[in-house]
Structures are given as structure tokens and as C-alpha cells.
C-alpha positions in Angstrom: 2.9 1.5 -24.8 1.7 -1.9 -25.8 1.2 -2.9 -22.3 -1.4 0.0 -21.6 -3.0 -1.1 -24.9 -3.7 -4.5 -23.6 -5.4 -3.2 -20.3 -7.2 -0.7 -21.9 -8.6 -3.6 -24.4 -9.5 -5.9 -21.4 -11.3 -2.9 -19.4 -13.3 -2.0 -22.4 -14.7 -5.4 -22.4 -15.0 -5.7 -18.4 -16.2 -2.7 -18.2 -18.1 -1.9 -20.8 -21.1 -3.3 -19.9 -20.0 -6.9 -19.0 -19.2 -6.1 -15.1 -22.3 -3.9 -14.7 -24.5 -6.6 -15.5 -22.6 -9.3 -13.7 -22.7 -7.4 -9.9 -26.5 -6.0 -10.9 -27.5 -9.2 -11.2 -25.7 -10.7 -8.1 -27.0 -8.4 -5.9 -30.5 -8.8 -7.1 -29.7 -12.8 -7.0 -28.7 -12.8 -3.5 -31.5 -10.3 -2.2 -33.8 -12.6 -3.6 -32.0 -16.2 -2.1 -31.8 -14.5 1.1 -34.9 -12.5 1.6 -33.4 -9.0 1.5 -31.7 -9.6 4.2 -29.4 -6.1 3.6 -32.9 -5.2 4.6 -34.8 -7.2 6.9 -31.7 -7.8 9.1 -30.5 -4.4 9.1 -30.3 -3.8 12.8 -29.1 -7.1 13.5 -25.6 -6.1 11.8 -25.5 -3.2 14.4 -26.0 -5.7 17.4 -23.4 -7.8 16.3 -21.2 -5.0 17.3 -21.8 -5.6 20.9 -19.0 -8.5 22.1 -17.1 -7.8 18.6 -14.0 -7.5 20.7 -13.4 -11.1 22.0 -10.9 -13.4 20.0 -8.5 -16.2 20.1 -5.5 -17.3 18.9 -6.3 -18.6 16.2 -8.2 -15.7 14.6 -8.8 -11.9 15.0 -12.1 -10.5 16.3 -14.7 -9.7 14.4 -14.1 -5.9 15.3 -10.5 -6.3 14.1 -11.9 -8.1 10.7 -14.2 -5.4 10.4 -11.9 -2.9 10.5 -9.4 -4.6 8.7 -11.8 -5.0 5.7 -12.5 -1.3 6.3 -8.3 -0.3 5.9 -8.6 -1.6 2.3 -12.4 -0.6 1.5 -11.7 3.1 3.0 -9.1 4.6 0.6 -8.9 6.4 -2.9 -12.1 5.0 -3.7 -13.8 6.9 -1.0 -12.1 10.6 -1.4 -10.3 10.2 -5.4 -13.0 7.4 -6.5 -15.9 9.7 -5.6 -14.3 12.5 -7.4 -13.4 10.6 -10.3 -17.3 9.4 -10.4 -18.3 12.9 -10.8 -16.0 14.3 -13.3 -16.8 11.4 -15.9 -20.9 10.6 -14.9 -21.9 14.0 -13.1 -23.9 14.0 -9.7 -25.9 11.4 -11.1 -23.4 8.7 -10.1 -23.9 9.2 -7.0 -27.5 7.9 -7.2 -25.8 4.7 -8.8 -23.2 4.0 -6.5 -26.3 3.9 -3.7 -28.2 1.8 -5.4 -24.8 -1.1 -6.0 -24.1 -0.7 -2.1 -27.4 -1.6 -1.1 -27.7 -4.7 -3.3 -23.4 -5.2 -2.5 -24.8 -5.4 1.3 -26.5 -8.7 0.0 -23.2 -10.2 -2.5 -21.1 -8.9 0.9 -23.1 -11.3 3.3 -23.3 -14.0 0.7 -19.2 -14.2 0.3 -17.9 -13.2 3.8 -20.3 -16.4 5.3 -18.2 -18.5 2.5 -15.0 -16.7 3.2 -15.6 -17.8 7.1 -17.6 -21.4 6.6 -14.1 -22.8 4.6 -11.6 -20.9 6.7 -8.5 -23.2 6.9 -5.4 -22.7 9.4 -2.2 -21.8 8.3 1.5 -23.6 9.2 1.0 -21.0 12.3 -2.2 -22.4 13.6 -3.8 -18.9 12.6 -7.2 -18.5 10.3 -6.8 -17.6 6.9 -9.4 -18.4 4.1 -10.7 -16.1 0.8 -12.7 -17.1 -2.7 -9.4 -19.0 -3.4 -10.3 -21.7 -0.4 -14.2 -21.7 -0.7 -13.4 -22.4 -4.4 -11.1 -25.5 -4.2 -13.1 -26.8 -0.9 -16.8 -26.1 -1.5 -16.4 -26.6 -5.4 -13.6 -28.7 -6.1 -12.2 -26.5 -8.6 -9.0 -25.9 -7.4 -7.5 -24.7 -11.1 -10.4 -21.9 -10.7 -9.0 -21.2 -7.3 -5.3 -20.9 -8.6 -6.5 -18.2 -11.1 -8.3 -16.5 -8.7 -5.6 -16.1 -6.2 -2.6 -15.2 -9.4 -5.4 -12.1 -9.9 -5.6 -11.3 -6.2 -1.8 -11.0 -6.0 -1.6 -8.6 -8.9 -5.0 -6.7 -7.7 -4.3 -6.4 -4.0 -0.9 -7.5 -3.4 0.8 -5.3 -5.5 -1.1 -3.2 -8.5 -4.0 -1.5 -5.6 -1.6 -0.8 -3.4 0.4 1.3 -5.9 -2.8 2.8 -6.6 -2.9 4.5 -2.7 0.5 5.3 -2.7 -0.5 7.4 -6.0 -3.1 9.2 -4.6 -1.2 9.6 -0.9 2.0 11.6 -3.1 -0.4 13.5 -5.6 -2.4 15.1 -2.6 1.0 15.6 -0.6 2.7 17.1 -4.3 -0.6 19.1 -4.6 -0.3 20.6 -1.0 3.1 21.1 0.3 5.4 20.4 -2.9 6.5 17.5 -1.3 8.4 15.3 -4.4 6.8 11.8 -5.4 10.0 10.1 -4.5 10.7 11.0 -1.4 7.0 10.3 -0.2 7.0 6.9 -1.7 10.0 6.3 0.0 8.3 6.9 3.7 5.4 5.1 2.4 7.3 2.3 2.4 9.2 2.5 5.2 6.3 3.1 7.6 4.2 0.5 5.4 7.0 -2.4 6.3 7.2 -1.5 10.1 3.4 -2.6 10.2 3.2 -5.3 8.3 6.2 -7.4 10.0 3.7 -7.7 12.5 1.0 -10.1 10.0 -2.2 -10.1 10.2 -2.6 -9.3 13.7 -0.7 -6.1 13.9 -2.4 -4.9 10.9 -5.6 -5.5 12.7 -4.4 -3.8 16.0 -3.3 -0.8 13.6 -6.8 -0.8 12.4 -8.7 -1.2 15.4 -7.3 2.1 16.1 -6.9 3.9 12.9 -10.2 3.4 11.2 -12.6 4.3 13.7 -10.5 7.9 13.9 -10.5 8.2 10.4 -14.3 7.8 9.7 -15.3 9.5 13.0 -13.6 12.4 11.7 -14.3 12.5 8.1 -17.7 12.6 8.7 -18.2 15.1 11.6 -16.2 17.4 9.1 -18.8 16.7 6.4 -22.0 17.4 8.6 -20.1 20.6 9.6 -19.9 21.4 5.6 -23.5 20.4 5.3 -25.4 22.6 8.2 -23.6 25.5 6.9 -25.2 25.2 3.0 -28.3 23.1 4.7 -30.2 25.8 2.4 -28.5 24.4 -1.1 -28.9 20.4 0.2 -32.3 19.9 -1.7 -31.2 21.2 -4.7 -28.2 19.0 -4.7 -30.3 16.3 -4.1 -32.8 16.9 -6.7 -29.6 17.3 -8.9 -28.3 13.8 -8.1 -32.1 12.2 -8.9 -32.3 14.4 -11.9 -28.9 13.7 -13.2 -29.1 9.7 -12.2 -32.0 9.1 -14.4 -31.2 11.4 -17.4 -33.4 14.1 -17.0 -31.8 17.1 -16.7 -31.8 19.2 -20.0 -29.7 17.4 -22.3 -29.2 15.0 -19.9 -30.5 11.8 -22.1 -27.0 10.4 -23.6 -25.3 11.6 -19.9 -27.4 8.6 -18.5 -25.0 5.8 -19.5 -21.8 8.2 -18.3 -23.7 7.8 -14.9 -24.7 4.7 -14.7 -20.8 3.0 -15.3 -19.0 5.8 -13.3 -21.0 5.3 -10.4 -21.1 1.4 -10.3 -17.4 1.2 -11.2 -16.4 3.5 -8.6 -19.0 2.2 -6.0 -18.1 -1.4 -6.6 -13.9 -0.2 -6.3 -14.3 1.3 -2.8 -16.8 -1.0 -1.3 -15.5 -4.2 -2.9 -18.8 -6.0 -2.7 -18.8 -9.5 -4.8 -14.7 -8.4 -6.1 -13.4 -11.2 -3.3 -11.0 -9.5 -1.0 -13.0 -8.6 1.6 -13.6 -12.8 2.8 -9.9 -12.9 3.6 -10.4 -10.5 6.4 -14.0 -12.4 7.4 -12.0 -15.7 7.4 -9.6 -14.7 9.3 -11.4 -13.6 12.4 -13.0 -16.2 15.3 -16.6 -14.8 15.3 -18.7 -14.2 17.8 -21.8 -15.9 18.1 -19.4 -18.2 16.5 -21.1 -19.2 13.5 -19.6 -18.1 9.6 -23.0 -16.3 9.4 -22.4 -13.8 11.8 -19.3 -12.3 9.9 -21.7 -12.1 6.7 -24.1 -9.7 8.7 -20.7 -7.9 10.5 -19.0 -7.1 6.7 -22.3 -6.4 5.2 -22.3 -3.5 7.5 -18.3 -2.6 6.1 -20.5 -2.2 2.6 -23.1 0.1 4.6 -20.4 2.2 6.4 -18.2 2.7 3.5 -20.1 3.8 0.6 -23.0 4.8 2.6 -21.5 7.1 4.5 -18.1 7.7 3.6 -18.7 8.0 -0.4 -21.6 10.2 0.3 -19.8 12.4 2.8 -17.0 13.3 -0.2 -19.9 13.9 -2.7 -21.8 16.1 -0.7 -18.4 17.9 0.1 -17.7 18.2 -3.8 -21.4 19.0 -4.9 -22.1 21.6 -2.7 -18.8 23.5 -3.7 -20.2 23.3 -7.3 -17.9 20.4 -8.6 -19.6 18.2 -11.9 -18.9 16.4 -14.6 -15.6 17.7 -16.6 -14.0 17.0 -19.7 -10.9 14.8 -18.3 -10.4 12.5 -15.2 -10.4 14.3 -12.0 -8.6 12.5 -8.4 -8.5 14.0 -5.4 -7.3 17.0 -6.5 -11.3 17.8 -6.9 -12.1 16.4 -3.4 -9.2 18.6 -2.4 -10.2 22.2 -4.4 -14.0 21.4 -2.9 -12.4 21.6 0.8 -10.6 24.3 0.4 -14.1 26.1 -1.3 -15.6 24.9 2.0 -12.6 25.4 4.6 -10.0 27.9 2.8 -6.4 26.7 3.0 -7.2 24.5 5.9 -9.4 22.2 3.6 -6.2 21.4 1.2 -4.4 20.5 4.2 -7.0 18.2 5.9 -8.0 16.4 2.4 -4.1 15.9 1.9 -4.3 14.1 5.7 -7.4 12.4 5.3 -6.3 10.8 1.9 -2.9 10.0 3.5 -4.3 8.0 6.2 -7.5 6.8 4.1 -5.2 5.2 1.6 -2.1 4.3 3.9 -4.3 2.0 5.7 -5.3 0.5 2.5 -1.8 -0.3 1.9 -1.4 -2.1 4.7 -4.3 -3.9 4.8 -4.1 -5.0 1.1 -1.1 -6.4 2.0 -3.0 -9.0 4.7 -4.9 -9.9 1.7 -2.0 -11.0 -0.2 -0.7 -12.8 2.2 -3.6 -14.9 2.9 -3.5 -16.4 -0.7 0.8 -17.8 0.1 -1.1 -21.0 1.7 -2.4 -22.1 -1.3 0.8 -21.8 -2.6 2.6 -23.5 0.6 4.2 -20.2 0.6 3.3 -19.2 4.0 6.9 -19.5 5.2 9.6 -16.8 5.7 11.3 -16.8 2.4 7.6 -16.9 0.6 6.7 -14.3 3.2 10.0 -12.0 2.4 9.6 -11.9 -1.3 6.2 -11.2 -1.2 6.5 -8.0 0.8 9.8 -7.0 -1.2 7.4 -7.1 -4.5 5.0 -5.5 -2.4 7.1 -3.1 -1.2 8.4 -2.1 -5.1 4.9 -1.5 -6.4 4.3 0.7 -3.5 7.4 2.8 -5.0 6.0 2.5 -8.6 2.5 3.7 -7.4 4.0 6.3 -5.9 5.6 7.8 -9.5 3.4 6.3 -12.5 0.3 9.1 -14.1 -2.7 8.6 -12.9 -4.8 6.9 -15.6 -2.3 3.8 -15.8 -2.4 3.2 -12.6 -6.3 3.3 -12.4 -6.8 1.1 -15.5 -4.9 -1.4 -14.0 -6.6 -1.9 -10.5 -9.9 -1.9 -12.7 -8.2 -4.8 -14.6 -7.3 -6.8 -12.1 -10.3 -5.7 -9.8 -12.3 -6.9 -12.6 -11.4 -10.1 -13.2 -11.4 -11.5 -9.2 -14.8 -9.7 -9.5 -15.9 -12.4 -12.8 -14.2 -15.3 -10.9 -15.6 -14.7 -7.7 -19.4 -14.2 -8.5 -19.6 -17.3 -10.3 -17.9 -18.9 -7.2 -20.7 -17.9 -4.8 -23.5 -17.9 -7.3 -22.5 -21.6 -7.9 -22.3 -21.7 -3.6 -25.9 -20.6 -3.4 -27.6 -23.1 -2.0 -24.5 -23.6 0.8 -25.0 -19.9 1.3 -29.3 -20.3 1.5 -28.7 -23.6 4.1 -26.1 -21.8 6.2 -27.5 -18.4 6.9 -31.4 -20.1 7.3 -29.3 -22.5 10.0 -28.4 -18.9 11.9 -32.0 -17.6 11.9 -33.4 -21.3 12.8 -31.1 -21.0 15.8 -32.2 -17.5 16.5 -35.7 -17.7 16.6 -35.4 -20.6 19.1 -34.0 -18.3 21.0 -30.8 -19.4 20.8 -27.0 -18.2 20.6 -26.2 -19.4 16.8 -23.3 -21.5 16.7 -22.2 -23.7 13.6 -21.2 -27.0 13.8 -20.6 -29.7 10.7 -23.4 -31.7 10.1 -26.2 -29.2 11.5 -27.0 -28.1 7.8 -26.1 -29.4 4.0 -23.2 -27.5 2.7 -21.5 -28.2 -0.8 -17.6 -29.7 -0.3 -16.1 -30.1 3.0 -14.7 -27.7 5.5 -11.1 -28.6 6.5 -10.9 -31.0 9.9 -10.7 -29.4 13.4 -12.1 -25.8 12.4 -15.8 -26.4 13.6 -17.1 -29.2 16.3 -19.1 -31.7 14.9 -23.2 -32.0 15.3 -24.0 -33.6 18.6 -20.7 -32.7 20.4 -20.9 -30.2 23.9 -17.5 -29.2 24.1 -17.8 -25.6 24.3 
């Protein structure tokens, strides 16, 4: 179809090198800017966790951001992605999607600060904010903002939602049987109960479902490893070997490894694409300063690809899965848990994906709907035809083959990605004055909290969301 044509023509050129480049270089930009701080802060992102809980009514907590970031970051990317990584790169990819989630920790920091520092508040006095908002109020540039939020509907409000409802059928069509039609059709229904509730009962669903879900996930995969704790360091030499070209015959592989595993990293951690500073705005932090949510999602980044990603590759590695000569999904993740578990491991794989990705669907719906402000849409008949286009493309998703649907999200993942890293590199030194202001605070031995005025920041900060310099109210 002609359609297909077109996406596969603006892929090639996204990702045939372009995107690579792009969130290489940011990462490395924003280690350097902000003294690998992925690094040198790493344990502070694990305090943070301590008080997480609190909020207002305004915003979320930072827990509930968290979580909510992790809903959409924890999903096909983490059980199909993985899979999909190894069929087209080989183990090698692995090695490559490590190496973009370590420097994504840094982009992830550097855009969930923004996301919070230019957080507005919608017609119902709650927080919303995203690259849309730190484009139009830190830059100016509001037709930049516009475009970014036009892709964000089509990525995350409708296209990558269809993309977990495809990989939530196939793994229930691949188990039980169950038809495509009448899953999408639950999807949906349970999909719409949630999010009636906004952003706060997708956060409430979170705060209970993602912590499960990973706790889970990867008790199940350190099971799997202690029992073939004798073939780990072969796997492991394999995923060096195969990263860097040089098993036998390797050489022209090395390429096939490189892209796989920073596409597929960069889809299910999200680092520098944009979405994840709609969750980060949207939460009242605590120590309340728009730092402290760039060290709480920089440890999202750490979590999911980290752990999660490496938990379904070790799964699929040490059953003997590789590279293939077509596109594998989560039918690989699922054929590597049965190896491992018999018929039990189809079974949990179909559960695991089912709640991996519905929680995706429902949390890429809170991104959507952060972006109807701009729009002075955030009312209940831009609210109800929102979720009812939503709602469609969760039914679509639920039907279409797999390689449309995949070549779309990269589309539209790919272009918020361009968008948004100019955004923030052009924020840099906002970025640089606002995180230094948190660690100046710190080392006085302080509790950081940000108020206009205390450092220079590019563009304003809409009135009433942070006190000014020199006032005590609390």
C-alpha cells in the first residue's frame, strides 16, 4: 500500500543512521554538561525513593510519576522489543541497548527537569507539562511545540497504543486460540474503565500494577538463570563477541547490531523520544525542586532496560534464541519460556505481555491527554473524542500484521525523538543552571527546593507554579 510505502521511506531515513547519531550524541552531550551524573549521582536516584509517596492536589507523587512513566516504558519493548533485537542484530544488541540506557539515564534527567521546571496547570487546577510546554515557554517556539504535540498524538495517543494491543492478542492467539477480535474488544473495554479516572487513576492503577509486574518478571528470570548459572559466561562472552563483530563471520553482523539494539533500547526506555516529561510534569515532587524528578525518571531508564530488557534476553539467550532470517515478537520470548518452564512458560509470557503492554495502553493514553491543553482541548468534548480515537486504534492494533504496526510507532517515535533533542539541547544551559542549583543546595546541607529567581533559566515558567526568591511561605 502506498501508505506503508511512505513510512517505510521516512524510517529508512530516521533510522538509518540519522537517529543513531542524534541520541549517541545526546547522551554523550548531556553526560558531559552534567558531569555524568547517571554516574556520579547514582545512589542519589535510589534515596529519592524514600518520601516518594507524598502529593497534592495539584499533582501526583513522584512514586505515582514514576510508575506511571514505567506503565508506558514497560511493554512490548521489554518482552517483543527484546526479541525483535535478537532476531534482526543477534546477542550482540544487547551490548548496544546497555550502552543507550546508560547514556539515556543522562538525556532522561536532562528532559524530565524541563518537563517539571515549565509544568503549567490545567482548566482543573491539576499539573500537566511535556516537550510541547518547555518548547513554547523556555524557547518561544510555539509552532515547534504544535508539531511536536500533532506527533505525540499519533505516537502515543493512538499509533503505540495499537502497537500493545498487537502484541497483548498475538501472545493470547499464540497460547489459548483466543481470536484477535474478541481480545481487542476487552482491551478496550477494560482500557476505558481506567482511564475515565485521568491521570490520577491511571497513576493509582500503576502504583499497584507496576511494582507486581517487575517484581515478578524478574524473580522468574533469576530463577531461569541459577538453573543454567553454568552456560551464563558463555552467553555473556557471546553478547561482547557478537556486539563488537567478532565472532567468525561476524564483521558485516556489526551494523545489524548496533541499529537493532539502539532502536529497540531507545523504544522501550524512551530516553530523549519526549513522553516520559509528561508523567515528570505532572507530579508535585518531593524535595520539591524540577530536579529531583530528573534523578527519579533517570532511575525509570535504569529499571527498565537495565533490568527488565536484560531479564528477557537472558531468558531468550540461554534457551538458544539468535539472530533469524525474519522479524521475531514475542512469540520468541514466548518459545524461550516454554524451553525454560514447559507449557507453563507459554502461559506466563502470554500474562506477563498482557499486563506489560496493558499498562502501556493506559498510560500512553495520560500522555495524550496532557498535550489537549495546548490545544484548549482539555474539556469534556476534547476529552471524549480523544479517548473514542483512542479507543479505535486500540481495536486496529489489535488486528493489523505485525510489521505495519511496528514501522509506524518507529515513525512517529522517531520524529518526537528529532524534535525533542533539539528542544533540550537548545535548553542546555537552563538544564546545567537548574540541576547545579539542586547540588548548591545540597551540599549546604540543605533540602533543595526551587523557587523563580534562585538560578537563570531560558523563558518563563507560567505564574503561581513555584514561589518566588526571597519568599518563606512554605
Amino acid at each position: 500500500m502506498f501508505i506503508h510505502e511512505i513510512v517505510n521511506a521516512i524510517n529508512g531515513v530516521l533510522w538509518g543512521g540519522l537517529l543513531i547519531v542524534i541520541l549517541v550524541a545526546t547522551g554523550l552531550w548531556f553526560t558531559y554538561h552534567l558531569g555524568a551524573i547517571q554516574f556520579r549521582q547514582f545512589f542519589h536516584m535510589f534515596s529519592l525513593m524514600k518520601g516518594s509517596g507524598k502529593s497534592d492536589k495539584a499533582g501526583i507523587s513522584s512514586f505515582g510519576a514514576l510508575c506511571t512513566s514505567l506503565s508506558a516504558r514497560v511493554g512490548t519493548g521489554n518482552l517483543a522489543g527484546v526479541a525483535v533485537a535478537i532476531s534482526l542484530g543477534g546477542a550482540g544488541a544487547i551490548f548496544w541497548m546497555w550502552m543507550i540506557a546508560l547514556l539515556g539515564m543522562a538525556t532522561g534527567f536532562a528532559e524530565s527537569l524541563l518537563g517539571q521546571l515549565y509544568k503549567v496547570k490545567d482548566r482543573n487546577g491539576e499539573y500537566r507539562g511535556g516537550p510541547a510546554y518547555y518548547i513554547q515557554q523556555g524557547l518561544n517556539q510555539r509552532w515547534l511545540a504544535i508539531t511536536f504535540s500533532l506527533c505525540l498524538f499519533m505516537g502515543y495517543g493512538f499509533i503505540f497504543s495499537a502497537v500493545q494491543a498487537n502484541s497483548i492478542t498475538d501472545a493470547l492467539n499464540h497460547a489459548y486460540g483466543v481470536s484477535t477480535l474478541n481480545a481487542g474488544v476487552v482491551i478496550i473495554m477494560l482500557a476505558g474503565v481506567i482511564v475515565i479516572g485521568g491521570l490520577r487513576g491511571i497513576a493509582r492503577f500503576a502504583e499497584w500494577m507496576v511494582p507486581f509486574m517487575g517484581i515478578s518478571y524478574v524473580l522468574v528470570a533469576l530463577v531461569i538463570t541459577a538453573i543454567n548459572i553454568e552456560q551464563v559466561p558463555a552467553m555473556l562472552y557471546n553478547i561482547i563477541t557478537s556486539a563488537f563483530g567478532l565472532q567468525e563471520a561476524g564483521g558485516g553482523l556489526l551494523g545489524a547490531a548496533i541499529k537493532n539494539g539502539i532502536q529497540r533500547g531507545l523504544y522501550s526506555n524512551e530516553a530523549g523520544s519526549g513522553s516520559v516529561p509528561h508523567a515528570a510534569a505532572s507530579a508535585t515532587p518531593n524535595p520539591n525542586h524540577p530536579a529531583s524528578q530528573g534523578y527519579v525518571q533517570m532511575l525509570g531508564v535504569f529499571f527498565d532496560t537495565l533490568v527488565l530488557c536484560t531479564c528477557t534476553a537472558i531468558i531468550i539467550l540461554l534457551a538458544g534464541g539468535g539472530m533469524g532470517e525474519k522479524m521475531e515478537g514475542i512469540r520468541m520470548t514466548q518459545d524461550a519460556m516454554t524451553f525454560h518452564l514447559g507449557e507453563g512458560g507459554t502461559d506466563f509470557v502470554a500474562a506477563a505481555i498482557s499486563l506489560f503492554a496493558f499498562t502501556s495502553v493506559v498510560a500512553n493514553y495520560a500522555y495524550g491527554e496532557s498535550n489537549l491543553h495546548m490545544f484548549k482541548l482539555d474539556n469534556k468534548i476534547g476529552r471524549s473524542c480523544y479517548t473514542a480515537g483512542y479507543l479505535a486504534m486500540i481495536l486496529w492494533g489489535a488486528m493489523a500484521s505485525l510489521p505495519h504496526v511496528w514501522a509506524m510507532a518507529d515513525m512517529a517515535l522517531g520524529l518526537m525523538t528529532v524534535i525533542n533533542t533539539i528542544a533540550i539541547i537548545w535548553l542546555t544551559p537552563t538544564i546545567v543552571s537548574v540541576s547545579k542549583d539542586y547540588l548548591a543546595q545540597r551540599k549546604r546541607g540543605q533540602t533543595p527546593e526551587y523557587k523563580t529567581g534562585n538560578c537563570p533559566i531560558q523563558g518563563e515558567t507560567e505564574n503561581g507554579i513555584w514561589h518566588e526568591s526571597g519568599d518563606s511561605r512554605p
